[in-house]
Structure formats: C-alpha cells, structure tokens
C-alpha positions as CSV (number, residue, x, y, z in Angstrom):
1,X,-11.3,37.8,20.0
2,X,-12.0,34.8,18.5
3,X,-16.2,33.7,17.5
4,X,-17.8,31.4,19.0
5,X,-21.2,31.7,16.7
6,X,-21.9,31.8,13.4
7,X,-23.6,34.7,12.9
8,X,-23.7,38.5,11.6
9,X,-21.4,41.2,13.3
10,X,-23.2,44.5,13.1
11,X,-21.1,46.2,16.0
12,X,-19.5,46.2,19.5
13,X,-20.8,47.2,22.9
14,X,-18.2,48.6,25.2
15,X,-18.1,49.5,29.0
16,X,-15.8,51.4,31.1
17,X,-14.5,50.5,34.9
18,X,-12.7,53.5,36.2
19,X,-10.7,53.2,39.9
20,X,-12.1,56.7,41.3
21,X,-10.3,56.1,44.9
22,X,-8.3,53.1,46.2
23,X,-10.3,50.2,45.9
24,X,-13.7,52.6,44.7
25,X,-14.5,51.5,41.2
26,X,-17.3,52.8,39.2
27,X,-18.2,50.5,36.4
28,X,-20.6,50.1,33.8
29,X,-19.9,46.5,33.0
30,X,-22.9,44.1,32.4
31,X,-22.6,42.7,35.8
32,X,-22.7,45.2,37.5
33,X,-25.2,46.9,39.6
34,X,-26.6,49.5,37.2
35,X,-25.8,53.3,37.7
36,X,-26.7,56.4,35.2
37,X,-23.9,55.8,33.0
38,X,-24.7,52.9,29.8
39,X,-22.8,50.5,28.3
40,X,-22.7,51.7,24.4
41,X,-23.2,50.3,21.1
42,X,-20.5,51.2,18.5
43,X,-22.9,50.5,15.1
44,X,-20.4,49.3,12.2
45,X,-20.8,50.9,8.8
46,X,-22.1,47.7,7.5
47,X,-22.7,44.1,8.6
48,X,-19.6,41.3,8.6
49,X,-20.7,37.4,8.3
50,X,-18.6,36.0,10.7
51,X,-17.8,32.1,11.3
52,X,-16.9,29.8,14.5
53,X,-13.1,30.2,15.0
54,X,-12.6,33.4,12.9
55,X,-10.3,35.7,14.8
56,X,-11.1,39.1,14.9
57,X,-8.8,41.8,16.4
58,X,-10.0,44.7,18.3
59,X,-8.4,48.7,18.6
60,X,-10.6,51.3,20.9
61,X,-8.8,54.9,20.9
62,X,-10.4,57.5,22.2
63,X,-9.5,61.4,22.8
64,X,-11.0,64.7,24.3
65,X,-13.4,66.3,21.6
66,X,-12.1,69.4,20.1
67,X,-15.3,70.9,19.7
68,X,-16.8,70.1,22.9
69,X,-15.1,69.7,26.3
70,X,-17.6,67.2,27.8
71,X,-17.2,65.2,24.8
72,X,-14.8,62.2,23.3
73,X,-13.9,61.1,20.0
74,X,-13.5,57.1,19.7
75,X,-12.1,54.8,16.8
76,X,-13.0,51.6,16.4
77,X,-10.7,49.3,14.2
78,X,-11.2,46.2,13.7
79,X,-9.3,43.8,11.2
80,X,-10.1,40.1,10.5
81,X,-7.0,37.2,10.4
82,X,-6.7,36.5,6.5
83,X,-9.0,39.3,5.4
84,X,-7.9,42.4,3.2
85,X,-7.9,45.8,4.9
86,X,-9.6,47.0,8.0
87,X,-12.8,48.3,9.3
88,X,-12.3,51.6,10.9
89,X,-15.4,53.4,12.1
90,X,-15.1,57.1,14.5
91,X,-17.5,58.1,17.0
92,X,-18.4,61.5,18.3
93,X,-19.4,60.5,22.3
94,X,-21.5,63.2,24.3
C-alpha cells in the first residue's frame, strides 16, 4: 500500500468476500449491501506517523482457533520500506 495522507496509522479494517455457489458471493465489503457479518478493525499495539508516499506492506494469516472451533486466530504484520523491524500484532476472532 502506499499513503496517500499524512496522518496517524492506529490500525486496519478488513472484510471478507467468500464465493458460497457459482456466481453467489457473500461479502462484507464497504460497498456492499450490508448483512449480519462486520467489517473489523485490527487495533495496532501503538500508533505509526505515517507520511504521503510511504509504502507500507501488508501480511493477514489467519487459522482455525485451537481452543474454540467457531473461532480464528489472525496475524497482522505489517513492515514499513526503510524502517527497522516489523509490526506484528495477533488476534483471537469469535
């Protein structure tokens, strides 16, 4: 990704779109028609100034929960071009 606004990073929102039949999507993406399921905010473990033009590159794993079946685990990692060492942050999703 790269920013288009100075500003202060303080997390990222994800959606999903999953193909549940030919040509049946469900999605939860911001434009479109709204169901039960959310978009979510992934919360960062502190906030990042970033700058017009930095590039910023963006890892979402996820995997079943061990502890709960309806449950996922998600990592977030995200590393800036020219900066030392990444931001990792891990999720429990219910």
């Amino acid at each position: 990704l790269v920013v288009t606004k100075e500003d202060i990073l303080t997390g990222m929102v994800g959606w999903f779109e999953v193909e549940m039949t030919f040509e049946n999507w469900l999605s939860t993406a911001p434009d479109k028609p709204l169901t039960h399921w959310q978009q979510v905010f992934f919360p960062l473990p502190g906030v990042k100034a970033v700058r017009i033009g930095d590039k910023l590159r963006v890892r979402f794993d996820y995997s079943p929960a061990p502890e709960d079946h309806r449950g996922m685990l998600v990592e977030l990692a995200l590393s800036f071009e020219g900066s030392d060492g990444d931001i990792i942050q891990k999720y429990m999703m219910v």
